[in-house]
C-alpha positions as CSV (number, residue, x, y, z in Angstrom):
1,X,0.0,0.0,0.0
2,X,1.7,3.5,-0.6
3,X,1.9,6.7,1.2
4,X,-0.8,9.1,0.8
5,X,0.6,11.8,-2.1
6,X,0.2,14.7,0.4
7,X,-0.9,15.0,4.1
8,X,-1.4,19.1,3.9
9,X,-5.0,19.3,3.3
10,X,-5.8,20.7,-0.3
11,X,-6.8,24.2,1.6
12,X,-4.0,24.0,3.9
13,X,-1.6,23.8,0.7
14,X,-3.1,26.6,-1.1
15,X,-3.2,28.7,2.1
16,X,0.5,28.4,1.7
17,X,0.5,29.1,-1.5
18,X,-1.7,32.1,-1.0
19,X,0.4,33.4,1.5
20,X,3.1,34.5,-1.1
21,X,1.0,34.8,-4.4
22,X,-1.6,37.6,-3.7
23,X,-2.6,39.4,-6.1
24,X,-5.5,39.6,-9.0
25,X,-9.1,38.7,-8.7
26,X,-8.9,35.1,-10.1
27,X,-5.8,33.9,-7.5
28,X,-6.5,36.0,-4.6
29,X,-7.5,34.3,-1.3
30,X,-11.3,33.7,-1.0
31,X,-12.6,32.1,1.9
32,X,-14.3,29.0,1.7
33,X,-16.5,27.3,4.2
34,X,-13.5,28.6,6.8
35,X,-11.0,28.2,5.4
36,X,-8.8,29.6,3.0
37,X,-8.4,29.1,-0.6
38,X,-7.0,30.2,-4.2
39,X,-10.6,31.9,-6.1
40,X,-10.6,30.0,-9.4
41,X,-12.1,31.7,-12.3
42,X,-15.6,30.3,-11.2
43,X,-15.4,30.7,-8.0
44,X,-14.0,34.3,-8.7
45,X,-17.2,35.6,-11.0
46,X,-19.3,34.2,-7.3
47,X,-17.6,36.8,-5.5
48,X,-17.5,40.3,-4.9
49,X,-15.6,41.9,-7.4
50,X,-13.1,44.8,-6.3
51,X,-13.5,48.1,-6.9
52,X,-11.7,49.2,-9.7
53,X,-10.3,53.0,-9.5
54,X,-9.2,54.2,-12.9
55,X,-5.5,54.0,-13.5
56,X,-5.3,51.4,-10.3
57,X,-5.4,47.7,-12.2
58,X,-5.6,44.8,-9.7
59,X,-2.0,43.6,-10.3
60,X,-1.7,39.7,-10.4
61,X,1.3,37.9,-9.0
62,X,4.0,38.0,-10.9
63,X,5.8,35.2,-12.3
64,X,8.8,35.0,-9.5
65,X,6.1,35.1,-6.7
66,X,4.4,32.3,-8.1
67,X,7.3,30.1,-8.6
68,X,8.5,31.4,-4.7
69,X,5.1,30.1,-3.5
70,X,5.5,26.9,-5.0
71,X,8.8,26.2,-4.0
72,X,7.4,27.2,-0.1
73,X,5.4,24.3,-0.5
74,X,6.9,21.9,-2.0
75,X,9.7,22.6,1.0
76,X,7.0,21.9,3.6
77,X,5.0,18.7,1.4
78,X,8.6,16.9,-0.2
79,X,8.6,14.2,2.2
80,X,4.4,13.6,2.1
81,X,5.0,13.6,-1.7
82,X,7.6,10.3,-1.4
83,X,10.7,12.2,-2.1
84,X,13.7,12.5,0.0
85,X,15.3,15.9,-0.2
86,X,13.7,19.2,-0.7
87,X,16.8,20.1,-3.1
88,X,15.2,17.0,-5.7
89,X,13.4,20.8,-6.7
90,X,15.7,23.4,-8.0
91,X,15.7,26.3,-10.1
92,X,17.5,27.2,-13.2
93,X,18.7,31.0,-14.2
94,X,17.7,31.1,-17.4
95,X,15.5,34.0,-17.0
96,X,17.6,35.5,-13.7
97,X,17.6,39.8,-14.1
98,X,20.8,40.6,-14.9
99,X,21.0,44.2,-13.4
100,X,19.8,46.4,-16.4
101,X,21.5,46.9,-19.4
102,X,25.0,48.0,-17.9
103,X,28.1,47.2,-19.0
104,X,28.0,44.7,-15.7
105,X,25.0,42.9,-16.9
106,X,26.1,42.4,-20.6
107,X,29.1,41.1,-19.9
108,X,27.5,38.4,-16.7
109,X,25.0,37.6,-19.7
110,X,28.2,36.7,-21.7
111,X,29.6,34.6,-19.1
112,X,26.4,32.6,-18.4
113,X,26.1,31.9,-22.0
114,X,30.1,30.8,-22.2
115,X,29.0,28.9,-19.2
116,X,26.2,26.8,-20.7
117,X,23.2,29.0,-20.1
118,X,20.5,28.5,-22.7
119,X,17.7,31.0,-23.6
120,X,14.2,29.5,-23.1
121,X,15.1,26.9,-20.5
122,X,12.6,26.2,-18.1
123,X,12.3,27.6,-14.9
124,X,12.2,24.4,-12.5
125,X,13.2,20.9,-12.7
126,X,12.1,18.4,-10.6
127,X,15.1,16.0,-10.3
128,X,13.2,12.1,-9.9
129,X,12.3,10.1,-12.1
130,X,9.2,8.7,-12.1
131,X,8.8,6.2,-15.6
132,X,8.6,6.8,-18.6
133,X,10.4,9.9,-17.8
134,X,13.6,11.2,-16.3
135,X,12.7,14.2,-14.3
136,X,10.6,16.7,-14.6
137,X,10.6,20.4,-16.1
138,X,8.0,22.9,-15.3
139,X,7.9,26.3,-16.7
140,X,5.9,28.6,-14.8
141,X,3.9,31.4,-16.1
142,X,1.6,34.0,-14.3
143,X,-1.9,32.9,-14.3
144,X,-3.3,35.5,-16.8
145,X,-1.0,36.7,-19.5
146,X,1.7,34.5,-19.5
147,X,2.5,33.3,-23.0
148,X,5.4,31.0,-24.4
149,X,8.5,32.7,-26.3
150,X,9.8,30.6,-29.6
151,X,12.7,29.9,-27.3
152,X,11.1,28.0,-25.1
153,X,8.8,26.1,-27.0
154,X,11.9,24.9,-29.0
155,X,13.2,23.9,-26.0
156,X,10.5,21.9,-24.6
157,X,9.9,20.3,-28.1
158,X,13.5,18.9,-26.9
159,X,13.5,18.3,-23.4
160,X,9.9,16.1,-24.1
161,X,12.1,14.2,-27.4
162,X,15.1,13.7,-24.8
163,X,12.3,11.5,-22.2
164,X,11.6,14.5,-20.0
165,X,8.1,15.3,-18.7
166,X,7.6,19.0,-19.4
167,X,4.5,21.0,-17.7
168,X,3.7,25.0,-18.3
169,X,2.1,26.2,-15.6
170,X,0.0,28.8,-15.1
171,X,0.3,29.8,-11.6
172,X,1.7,27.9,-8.3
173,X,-1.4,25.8,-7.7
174,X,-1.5,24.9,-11.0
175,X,2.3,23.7,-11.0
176,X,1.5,22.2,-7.8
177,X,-1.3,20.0,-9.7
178,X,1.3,19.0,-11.9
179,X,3.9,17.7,-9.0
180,X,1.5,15.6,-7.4
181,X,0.4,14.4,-10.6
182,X,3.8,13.5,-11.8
183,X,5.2,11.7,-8.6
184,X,2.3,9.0,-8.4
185,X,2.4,8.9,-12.3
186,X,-0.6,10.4,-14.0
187,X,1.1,13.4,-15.6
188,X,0.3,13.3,-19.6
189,X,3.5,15.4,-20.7
């Protein structure tokens, strides 16, 4: 009999989640029968929507808070989740700022790129292998408005040739879906 994919309740894991990726109308916290949750777009039109003040958008969580959140919990849910070191989940650089467009920063871009850095690279991998796959690669995106660059669907077109599993995800629950989906082995790459 195996270990039950996750012991944080689904609220309890979004809660976490939440915590660090605030933001818009369809991923702010929205409390549900006490407790707290992500608002999904259907639960979001059920809602009270904000009032909007012209020139004041409702920002939504940017891409680095999202990926932030979901690295906070996969810290806390690794071990629940069958895996053995919170480190199995690491980030690459290939989107790191590079401090402008400075002298600096051109030349760090130039020593990344001497160094092995590709453009379009996602921006987690997930370092176990679950078959038919060695790992997994998840590039996240914010929940509304983030789009794939040629870049990186050229490089997912590879990584998913090479055996990878490759997930774009738009948001941290979202990517977190795709986790817990991959270690028991239901994720459809």
């Amino acid at each position: 009999m195996s270990a039950p994919v996750n012991q944080l309740t689904l609220a309890q894991s979004r809660a976490l989640i939440a915590a660090t990726a605030k933001g818009c109308e369809e991923c702010r916290p929205v409390a549900v029968a006490g407790q707290t949750a992500l608002a999904s777009p259907k639960t979001a039109a059920r809602q009270p929507r904000p009032v909007k003040r012209k020139g004041t958008p409702v920002a939504c969580p940017t891409e680095s808070a999202e990926q932030a959140a979901l690295v906070a919990w996969f810290r806390a849910s690794y071990a629940n989740l069958g895996l053995r070191d919170p480190r199995q989940l690491f980030a690459s650089q290939g989107g790191a700022m590079l401090g402008g467009r400075t002298p600096q920063a051109f030349a760090r871009a130039a020593r990344f790129k001497k160094e092995g850095q590709q453009t379009g690279t996602p921006d987690l991998f997930l370092a176990h292998p679950v078959a038919p796959y060695g790992g997994l690669f998840i590039e996240m995106k914010r929940v509304r408005g983030g789009t794939l660059r040629p870049a990186q669907k050229e490089i997912i077109a590879m990584l998913t040739r090479c055996g990878y599993a490759v997930a774009v995800a738009k948001g941290a629950v979202e990517a977190q879906s795709y986790i817990e989906a991959y270690v028991v082995g239901r994720l459809k790459s």
